[in-house]
Biopython code that builds the backbone (N, CA, C, O; Angstrom):
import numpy as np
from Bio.PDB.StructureBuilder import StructureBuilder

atoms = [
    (1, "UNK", "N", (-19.344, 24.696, 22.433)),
    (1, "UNK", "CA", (-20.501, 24.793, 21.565)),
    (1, "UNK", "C", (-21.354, 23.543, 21.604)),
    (1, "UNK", "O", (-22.577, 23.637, 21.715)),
    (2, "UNK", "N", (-20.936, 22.747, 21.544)),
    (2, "UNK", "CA", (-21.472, 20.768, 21.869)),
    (2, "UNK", "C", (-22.824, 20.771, 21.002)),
    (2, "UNK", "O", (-23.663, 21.617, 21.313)),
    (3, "UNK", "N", (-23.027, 20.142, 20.238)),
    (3, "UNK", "CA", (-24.231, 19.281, 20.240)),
    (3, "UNK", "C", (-25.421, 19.861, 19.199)),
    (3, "UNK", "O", (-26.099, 19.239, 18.381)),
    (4, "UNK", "N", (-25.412, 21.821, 19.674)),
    (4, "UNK", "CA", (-26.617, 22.434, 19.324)),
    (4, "UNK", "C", (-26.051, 23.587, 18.250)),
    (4, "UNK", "O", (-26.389, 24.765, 18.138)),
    (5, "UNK", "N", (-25.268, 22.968, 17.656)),
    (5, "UNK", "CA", (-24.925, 24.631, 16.917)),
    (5, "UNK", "C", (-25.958, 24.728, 15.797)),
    (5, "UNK", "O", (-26.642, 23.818, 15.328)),
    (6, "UNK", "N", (-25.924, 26.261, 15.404)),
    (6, "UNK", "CA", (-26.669, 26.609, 14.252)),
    (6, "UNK", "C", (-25.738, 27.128, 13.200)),
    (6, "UNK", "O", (-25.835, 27.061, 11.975)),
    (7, "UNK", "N", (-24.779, 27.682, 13.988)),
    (7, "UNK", "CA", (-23.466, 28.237, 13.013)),
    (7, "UNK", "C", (-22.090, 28.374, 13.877)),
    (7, "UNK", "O", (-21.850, 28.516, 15.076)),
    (8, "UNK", "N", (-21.121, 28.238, 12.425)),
    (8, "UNK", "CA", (-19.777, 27.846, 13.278)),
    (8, "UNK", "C", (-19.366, 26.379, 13.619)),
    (8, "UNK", "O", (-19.959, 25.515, 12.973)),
    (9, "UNK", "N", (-18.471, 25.978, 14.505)),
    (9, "UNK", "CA", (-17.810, 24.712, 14.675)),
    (9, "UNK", "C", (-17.506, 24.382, 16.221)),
    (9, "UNK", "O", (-17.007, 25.075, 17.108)),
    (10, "UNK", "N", (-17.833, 23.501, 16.213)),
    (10, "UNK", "CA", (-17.289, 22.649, 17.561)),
    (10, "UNK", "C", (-15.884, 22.406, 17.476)),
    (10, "UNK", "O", (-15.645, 21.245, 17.141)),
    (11, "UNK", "N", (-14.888, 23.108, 17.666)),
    (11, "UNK", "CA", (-13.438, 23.067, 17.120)),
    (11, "UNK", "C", (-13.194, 21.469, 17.757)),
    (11, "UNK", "O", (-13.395, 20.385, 17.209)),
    (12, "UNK", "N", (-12.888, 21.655, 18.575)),
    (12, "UNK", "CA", (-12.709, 20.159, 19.937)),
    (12, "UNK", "C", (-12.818, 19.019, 19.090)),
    (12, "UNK", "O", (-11.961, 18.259, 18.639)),
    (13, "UNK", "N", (-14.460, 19.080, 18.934)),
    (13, "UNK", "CA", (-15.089, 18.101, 17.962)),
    (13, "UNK", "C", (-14.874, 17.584, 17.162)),
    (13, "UNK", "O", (-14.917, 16.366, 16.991)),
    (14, "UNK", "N", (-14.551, 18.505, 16.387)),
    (14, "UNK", "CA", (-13.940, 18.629, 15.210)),
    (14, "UNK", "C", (-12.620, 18.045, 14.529)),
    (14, "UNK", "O", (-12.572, 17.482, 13.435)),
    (15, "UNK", "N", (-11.343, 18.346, 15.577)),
    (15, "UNK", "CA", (-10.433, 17.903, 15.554)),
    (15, "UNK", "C", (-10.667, 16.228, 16.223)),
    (15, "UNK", "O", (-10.095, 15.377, 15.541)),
    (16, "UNK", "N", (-11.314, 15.766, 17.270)),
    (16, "UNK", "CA", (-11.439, 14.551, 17.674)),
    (16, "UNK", "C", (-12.215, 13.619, 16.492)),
    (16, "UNK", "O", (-12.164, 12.390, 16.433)),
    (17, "UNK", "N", (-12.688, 14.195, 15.894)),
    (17, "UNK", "CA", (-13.371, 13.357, 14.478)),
    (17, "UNK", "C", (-12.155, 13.297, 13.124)),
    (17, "UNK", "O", (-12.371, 12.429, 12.278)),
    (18, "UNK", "N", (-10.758, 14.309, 12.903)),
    (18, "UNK", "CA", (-10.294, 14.234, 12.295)),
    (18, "UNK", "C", (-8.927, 13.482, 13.290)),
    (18, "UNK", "O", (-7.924, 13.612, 12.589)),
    (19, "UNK", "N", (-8.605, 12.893, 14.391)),
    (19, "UNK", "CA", (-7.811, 11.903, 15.064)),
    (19, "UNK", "C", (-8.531, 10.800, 14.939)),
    (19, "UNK", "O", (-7.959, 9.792, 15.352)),
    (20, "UNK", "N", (-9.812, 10.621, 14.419)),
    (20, "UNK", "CA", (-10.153, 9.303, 14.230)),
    (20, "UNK", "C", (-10.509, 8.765, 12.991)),
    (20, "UNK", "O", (-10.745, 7.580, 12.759)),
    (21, "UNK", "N", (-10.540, 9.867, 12.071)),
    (21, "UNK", "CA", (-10.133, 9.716, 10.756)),
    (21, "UNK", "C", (-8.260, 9.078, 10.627)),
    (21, "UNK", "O", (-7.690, 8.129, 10.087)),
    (22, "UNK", "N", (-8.025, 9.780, 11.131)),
    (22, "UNK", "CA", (-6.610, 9.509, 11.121)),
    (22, "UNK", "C", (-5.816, 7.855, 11.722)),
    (22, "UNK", "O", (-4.692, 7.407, 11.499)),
    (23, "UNK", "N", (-6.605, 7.468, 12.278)),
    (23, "UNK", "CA", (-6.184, 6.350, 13.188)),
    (23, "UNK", "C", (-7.279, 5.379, 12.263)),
    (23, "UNK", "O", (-6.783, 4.257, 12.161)),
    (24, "UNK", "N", (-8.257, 5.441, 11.746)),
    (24, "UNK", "CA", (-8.765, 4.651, 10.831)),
    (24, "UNK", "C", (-7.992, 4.530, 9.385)),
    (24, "UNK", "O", (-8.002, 3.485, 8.734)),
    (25, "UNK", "N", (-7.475, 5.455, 9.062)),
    (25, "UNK", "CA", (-6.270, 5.733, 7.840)),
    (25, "UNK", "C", (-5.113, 4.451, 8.568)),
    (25, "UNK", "O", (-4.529, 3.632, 7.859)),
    (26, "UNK", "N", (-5.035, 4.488, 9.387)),
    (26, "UNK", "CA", (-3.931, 3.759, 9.935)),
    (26, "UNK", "C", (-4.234, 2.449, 9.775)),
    (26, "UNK", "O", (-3.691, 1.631, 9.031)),
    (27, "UNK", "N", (-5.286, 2.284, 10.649)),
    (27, "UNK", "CA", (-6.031, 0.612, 10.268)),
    (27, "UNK", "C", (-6.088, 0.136, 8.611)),
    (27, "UNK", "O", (-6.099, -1.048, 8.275)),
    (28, "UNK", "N", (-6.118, 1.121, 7.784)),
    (28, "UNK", "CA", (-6.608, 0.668, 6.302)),
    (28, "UNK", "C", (-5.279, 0.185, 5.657)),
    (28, "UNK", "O", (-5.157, -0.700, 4.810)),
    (29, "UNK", "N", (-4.230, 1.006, 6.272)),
    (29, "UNK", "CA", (-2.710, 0.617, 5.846)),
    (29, "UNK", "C", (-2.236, -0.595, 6.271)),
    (29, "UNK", "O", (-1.264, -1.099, 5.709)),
    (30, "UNK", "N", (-2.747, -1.091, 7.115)),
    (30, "UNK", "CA", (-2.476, -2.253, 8.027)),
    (30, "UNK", "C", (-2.843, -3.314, 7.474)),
    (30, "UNK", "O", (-2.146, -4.325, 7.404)),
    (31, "UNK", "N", (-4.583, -3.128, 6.784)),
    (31, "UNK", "CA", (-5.009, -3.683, 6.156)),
    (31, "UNK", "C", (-4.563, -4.411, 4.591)),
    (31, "UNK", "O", (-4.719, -5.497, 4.033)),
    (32, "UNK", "N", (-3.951, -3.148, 4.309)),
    (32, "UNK", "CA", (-3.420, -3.333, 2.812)),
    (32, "UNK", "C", (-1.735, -3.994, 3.347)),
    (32, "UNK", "O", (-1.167, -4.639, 2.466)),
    (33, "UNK", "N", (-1.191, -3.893, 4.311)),
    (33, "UNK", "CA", (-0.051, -4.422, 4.510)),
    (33, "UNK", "C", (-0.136, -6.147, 4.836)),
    (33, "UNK", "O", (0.501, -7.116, 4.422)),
    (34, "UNK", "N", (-1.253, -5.964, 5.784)),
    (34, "UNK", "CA", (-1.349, -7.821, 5.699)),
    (34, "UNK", "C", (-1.666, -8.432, 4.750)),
    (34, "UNK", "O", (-1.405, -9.616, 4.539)),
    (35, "UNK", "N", (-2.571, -7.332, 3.717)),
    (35, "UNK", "CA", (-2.902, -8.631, 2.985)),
    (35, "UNK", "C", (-2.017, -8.728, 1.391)),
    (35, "UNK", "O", (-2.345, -9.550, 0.536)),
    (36, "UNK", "N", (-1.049, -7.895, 1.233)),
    (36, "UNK", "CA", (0.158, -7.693, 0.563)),
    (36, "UNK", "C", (0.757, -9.100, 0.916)),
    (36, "UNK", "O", (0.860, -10.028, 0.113)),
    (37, "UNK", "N", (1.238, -9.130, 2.584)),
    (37, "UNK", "CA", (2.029, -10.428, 2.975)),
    (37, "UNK", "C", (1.406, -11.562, 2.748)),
    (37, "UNK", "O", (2.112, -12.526, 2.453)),
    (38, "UNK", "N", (0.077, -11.720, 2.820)),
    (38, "UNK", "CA", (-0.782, -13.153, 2.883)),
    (38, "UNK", "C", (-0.600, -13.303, 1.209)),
    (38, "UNK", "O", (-0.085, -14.357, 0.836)),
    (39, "UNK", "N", (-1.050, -12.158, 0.003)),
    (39, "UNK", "CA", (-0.911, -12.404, -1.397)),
    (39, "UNK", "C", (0.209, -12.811, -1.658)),
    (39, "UNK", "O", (0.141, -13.387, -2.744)),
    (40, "UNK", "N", (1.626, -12.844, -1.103)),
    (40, "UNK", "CA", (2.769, -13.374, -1.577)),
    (40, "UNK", "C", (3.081, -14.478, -0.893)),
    (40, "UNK", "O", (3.862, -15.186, -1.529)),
    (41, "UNK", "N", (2.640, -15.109, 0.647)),
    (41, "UNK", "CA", (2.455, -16.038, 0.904)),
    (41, "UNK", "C", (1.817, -17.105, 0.063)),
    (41, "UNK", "O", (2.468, -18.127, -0.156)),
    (42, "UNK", "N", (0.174, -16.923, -0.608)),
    (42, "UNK", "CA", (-0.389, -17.414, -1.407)),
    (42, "UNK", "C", (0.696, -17.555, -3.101)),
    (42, "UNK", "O", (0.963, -18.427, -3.928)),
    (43, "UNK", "N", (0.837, -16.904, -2.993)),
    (43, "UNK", "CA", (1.742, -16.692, -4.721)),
    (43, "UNK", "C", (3.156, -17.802, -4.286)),
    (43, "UNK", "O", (3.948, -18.285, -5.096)),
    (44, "UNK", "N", (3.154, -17.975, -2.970)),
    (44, "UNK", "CA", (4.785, -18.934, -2.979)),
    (44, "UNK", "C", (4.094, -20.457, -3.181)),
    (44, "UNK", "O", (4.614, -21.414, -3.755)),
    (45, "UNK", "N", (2.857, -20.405, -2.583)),
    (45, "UNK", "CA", (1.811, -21.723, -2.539)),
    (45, "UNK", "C", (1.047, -22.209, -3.015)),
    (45, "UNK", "O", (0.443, -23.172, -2.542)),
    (46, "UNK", "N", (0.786, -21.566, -4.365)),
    (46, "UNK", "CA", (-0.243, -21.810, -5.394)),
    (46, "UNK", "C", (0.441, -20.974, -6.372)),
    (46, "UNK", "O", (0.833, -19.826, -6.165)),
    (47, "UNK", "N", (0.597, -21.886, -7.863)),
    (47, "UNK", "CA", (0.646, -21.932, -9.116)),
    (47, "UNK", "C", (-0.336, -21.766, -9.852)),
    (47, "UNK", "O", (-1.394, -22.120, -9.332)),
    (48, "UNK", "N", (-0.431, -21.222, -11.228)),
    (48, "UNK", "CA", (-1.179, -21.435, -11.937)),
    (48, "UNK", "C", (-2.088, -20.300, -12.556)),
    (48, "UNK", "O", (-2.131, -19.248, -11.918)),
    (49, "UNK", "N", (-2.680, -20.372, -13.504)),
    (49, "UNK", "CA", (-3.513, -19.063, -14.353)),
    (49, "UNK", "C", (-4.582, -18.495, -12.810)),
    (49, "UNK", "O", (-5.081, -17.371, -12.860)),
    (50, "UNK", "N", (-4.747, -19.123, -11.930)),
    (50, "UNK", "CA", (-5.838, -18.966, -11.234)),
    (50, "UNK", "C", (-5.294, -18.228, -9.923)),
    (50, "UNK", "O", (-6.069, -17.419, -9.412)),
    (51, "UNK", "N", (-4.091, -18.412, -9.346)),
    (51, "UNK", "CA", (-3.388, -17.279, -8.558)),
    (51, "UNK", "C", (-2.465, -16.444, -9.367)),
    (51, "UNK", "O", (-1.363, -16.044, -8.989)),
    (52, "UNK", "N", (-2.877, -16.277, -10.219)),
    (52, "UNK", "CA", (-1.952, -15.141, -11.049)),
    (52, "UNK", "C", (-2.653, -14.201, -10.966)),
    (52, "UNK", "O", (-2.118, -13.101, -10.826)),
    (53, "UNK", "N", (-4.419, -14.332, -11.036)),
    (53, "UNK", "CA", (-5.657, -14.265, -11.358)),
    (53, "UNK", "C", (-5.907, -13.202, -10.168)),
    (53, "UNK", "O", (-6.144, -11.997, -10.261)),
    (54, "UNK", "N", (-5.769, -14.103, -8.901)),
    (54, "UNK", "CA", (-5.978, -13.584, -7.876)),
    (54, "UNK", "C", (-4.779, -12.713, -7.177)),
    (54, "UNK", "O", (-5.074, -11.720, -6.512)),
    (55, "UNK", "N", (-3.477, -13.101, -7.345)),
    (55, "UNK", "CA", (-2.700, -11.576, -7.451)),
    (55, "UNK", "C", (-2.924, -10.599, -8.090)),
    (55, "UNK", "O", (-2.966, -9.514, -7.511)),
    (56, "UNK", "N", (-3.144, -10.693, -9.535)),
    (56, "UNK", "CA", (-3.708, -9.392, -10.139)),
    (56, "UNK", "C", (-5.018, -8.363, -9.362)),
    (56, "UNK", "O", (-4.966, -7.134, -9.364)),
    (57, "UNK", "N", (-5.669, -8.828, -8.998)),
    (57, "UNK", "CA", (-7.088, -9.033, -8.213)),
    (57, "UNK", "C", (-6.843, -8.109, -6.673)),
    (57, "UNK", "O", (-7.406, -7.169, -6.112)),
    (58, "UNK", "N", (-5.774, -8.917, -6.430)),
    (58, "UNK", "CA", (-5.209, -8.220, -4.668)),
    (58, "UNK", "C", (-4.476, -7.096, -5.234)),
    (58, "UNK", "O", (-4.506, -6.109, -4.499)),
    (59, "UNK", "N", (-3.896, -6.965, -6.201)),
    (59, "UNK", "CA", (-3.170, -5.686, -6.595)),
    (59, "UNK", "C", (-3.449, -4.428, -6.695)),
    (59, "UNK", "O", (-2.755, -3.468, -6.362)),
    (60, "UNK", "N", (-4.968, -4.460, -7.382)),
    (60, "UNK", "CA", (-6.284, -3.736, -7.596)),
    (60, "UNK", "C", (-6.380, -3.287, -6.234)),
    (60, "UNK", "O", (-6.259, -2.109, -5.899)),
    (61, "UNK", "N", (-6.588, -4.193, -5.498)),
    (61, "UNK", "CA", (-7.312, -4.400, -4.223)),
    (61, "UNK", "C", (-6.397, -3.278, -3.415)),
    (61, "UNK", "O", (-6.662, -2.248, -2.797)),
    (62, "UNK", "N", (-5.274, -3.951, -3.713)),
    (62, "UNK", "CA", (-4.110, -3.167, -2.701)),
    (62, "UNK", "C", (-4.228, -1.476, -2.834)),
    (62, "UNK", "O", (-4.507, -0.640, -1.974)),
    (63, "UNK", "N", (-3.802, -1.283, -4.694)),
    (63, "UNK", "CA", (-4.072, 0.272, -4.593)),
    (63, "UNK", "C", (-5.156, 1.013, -4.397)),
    (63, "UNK", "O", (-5.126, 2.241, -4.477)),
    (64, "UNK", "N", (-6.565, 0.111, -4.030)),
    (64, "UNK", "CA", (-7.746, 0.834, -4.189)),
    (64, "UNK", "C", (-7.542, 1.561, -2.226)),
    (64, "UNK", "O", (-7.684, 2.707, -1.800)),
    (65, "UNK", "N", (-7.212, 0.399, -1.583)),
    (65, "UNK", "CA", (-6.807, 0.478, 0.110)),
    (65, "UNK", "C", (-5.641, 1.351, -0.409)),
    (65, "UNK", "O", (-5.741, 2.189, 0.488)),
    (66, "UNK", "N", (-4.785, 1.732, -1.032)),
    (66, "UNK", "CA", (-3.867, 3.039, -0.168)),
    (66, "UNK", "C", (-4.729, 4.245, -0.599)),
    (66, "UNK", "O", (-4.802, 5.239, 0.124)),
    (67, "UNK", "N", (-5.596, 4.130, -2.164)),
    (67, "UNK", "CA", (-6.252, 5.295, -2.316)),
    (67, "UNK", "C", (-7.289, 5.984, -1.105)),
    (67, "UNK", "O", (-7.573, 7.160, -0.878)),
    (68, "UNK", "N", (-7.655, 4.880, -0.534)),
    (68, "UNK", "CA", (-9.009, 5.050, 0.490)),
    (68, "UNK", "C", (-8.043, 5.918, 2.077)),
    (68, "UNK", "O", (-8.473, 6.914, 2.657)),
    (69, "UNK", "N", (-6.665, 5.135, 2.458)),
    (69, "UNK", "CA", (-5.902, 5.733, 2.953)),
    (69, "UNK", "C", (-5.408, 6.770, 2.695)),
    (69, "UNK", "O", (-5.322, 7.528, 3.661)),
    (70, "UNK", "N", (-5.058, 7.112, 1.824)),
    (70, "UNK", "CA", (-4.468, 8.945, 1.331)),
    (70, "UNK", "C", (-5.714, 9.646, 1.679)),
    (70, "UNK", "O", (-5.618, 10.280, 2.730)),
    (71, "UNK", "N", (-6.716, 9.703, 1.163)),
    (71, "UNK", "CA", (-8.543, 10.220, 1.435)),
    (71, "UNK", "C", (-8.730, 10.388, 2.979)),
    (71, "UNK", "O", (-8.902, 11.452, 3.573)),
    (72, "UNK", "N", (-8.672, 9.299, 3.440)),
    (72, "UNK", "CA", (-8.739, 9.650, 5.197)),
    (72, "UNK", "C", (-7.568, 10.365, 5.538)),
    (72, "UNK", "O", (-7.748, 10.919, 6.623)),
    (73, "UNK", "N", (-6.541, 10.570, 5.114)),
    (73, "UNK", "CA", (-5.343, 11.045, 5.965)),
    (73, "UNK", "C", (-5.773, 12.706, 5.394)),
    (73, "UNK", "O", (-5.714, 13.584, 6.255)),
    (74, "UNK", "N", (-6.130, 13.054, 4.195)),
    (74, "UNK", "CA", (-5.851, 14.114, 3.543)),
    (74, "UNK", "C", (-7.150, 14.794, 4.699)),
    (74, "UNK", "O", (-6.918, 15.551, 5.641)),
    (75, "UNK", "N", (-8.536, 14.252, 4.273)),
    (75, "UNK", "CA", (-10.174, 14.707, 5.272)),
    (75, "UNK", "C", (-9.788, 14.888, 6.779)),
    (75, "UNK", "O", (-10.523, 15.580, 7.484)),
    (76, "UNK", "N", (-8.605, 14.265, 7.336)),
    (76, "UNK", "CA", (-8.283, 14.501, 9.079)),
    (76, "UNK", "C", (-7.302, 15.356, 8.443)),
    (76, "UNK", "O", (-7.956, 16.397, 8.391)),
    (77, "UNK", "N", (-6.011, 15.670, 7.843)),
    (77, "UNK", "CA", (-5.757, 17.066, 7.969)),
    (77, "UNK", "C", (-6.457, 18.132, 7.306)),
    (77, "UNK", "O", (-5.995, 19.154, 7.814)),
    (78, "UNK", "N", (-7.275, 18.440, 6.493)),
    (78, "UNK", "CA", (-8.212, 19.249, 6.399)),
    (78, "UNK", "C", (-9.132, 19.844, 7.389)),
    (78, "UNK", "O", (-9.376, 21.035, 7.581)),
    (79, "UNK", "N", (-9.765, 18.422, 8.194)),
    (79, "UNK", "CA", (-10.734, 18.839, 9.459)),
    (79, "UNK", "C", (-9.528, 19.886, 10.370)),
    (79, "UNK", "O", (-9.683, 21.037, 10.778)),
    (80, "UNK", "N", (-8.472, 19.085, 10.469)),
    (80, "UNK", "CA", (-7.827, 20.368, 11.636)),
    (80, "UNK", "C", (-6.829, 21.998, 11.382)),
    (80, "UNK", "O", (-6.297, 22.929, 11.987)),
    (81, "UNK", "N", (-7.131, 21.375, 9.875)),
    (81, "UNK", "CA", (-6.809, 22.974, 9.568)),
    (81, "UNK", "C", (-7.706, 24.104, 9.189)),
    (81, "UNK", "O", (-7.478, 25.258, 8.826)),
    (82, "UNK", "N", (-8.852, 23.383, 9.396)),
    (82, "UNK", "CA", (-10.596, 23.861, 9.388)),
    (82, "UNK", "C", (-10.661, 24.755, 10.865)),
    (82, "UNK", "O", (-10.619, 25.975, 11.027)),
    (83, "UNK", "N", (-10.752, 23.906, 11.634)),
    (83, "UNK", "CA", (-10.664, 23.862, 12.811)),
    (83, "UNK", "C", (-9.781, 24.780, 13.422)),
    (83, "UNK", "O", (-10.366, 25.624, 14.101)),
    (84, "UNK", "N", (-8.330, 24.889, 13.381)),
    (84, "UNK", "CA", (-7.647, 25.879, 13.563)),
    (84, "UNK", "C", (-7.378, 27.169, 12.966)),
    (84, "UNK", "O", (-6.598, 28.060, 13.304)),
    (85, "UNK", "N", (-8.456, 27.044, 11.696)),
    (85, "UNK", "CA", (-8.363, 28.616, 11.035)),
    (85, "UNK", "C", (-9.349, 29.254, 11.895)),
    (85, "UNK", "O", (-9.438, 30.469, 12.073)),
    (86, "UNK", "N", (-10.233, 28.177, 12.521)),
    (86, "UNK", "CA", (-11.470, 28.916, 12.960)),
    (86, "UNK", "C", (-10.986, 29.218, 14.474)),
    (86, "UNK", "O", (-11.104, 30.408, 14.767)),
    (87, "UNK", "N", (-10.503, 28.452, 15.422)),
    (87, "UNK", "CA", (-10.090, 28.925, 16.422)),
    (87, "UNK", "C", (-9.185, 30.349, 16.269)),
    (87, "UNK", "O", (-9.266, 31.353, 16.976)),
    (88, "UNK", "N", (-8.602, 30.188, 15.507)),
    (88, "UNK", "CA", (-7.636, 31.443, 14.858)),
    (88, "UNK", "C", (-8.275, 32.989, 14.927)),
    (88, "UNK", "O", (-7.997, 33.975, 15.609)),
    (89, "UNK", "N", (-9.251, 32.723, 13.908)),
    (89, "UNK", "CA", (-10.126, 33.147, 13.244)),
    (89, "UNK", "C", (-11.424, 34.532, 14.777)),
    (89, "UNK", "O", (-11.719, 35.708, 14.988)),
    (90, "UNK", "N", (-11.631, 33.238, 15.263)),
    (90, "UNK", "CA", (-12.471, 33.438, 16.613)),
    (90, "UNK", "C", (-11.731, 33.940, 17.542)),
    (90, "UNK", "O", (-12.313, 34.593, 18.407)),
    (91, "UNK", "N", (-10.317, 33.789, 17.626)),
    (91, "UNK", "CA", (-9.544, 34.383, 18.706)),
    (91, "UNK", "C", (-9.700, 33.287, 20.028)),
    (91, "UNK", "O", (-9.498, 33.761, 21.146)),
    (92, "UNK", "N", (-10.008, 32.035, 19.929)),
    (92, "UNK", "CA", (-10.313, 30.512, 21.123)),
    (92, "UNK", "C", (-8.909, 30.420, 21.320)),
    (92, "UNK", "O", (-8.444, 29.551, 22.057)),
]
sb = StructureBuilder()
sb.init_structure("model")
sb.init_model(0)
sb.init_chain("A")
sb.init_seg("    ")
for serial, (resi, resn, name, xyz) in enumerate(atoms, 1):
    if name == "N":
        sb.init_residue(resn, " ", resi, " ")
    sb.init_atom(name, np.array(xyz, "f"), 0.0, 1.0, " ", f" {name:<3s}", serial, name[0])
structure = sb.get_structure()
């Protein structure tokens, strides 16, 4: 279908946009995993009301990055079960 549709789905497409949803979900976990390790690095190396401050802060931080991760993982399996109802669907 590529490029010009008016109706219906680029299945292909489709699914290659929800593997890169998926692999960006991956990066965000990665994200929230390093910087988990660097916040407790910091917390072994700084005392005080002001990295307590900023752990609380990365904590936020942390669950807002797995929320954003669950969202991409959930939108790439959605796209390919979109996608495969419609191949289904179409008989592809």
């Amino acid at each position: 279908m590529g490029g010009n549709l008016t109706d219906g789905m680029d299945t292909g497409r489709v699914k290659e946009v929800a593997g890169q949803l998926n692999t960006e979900a991956g990066r965000v976990g990665e994200i929230s995993s390093n910087g988990t390790s660097q916040a407790g690095t910091l917390k072994e190396n700084w005392l005080g009301p002001d990295s307590e401050q900023f752990g609380d802060a990365w904590s936020d931080a942390a669950k807002a990055l797995q929320q954003a991760q669950d969202a991409l993982q959930a939108y790439s399996k959605a796209a390919i079960q979109q996608a495969d109802q419609q191949e289904k669907g179409s008989g592809a």
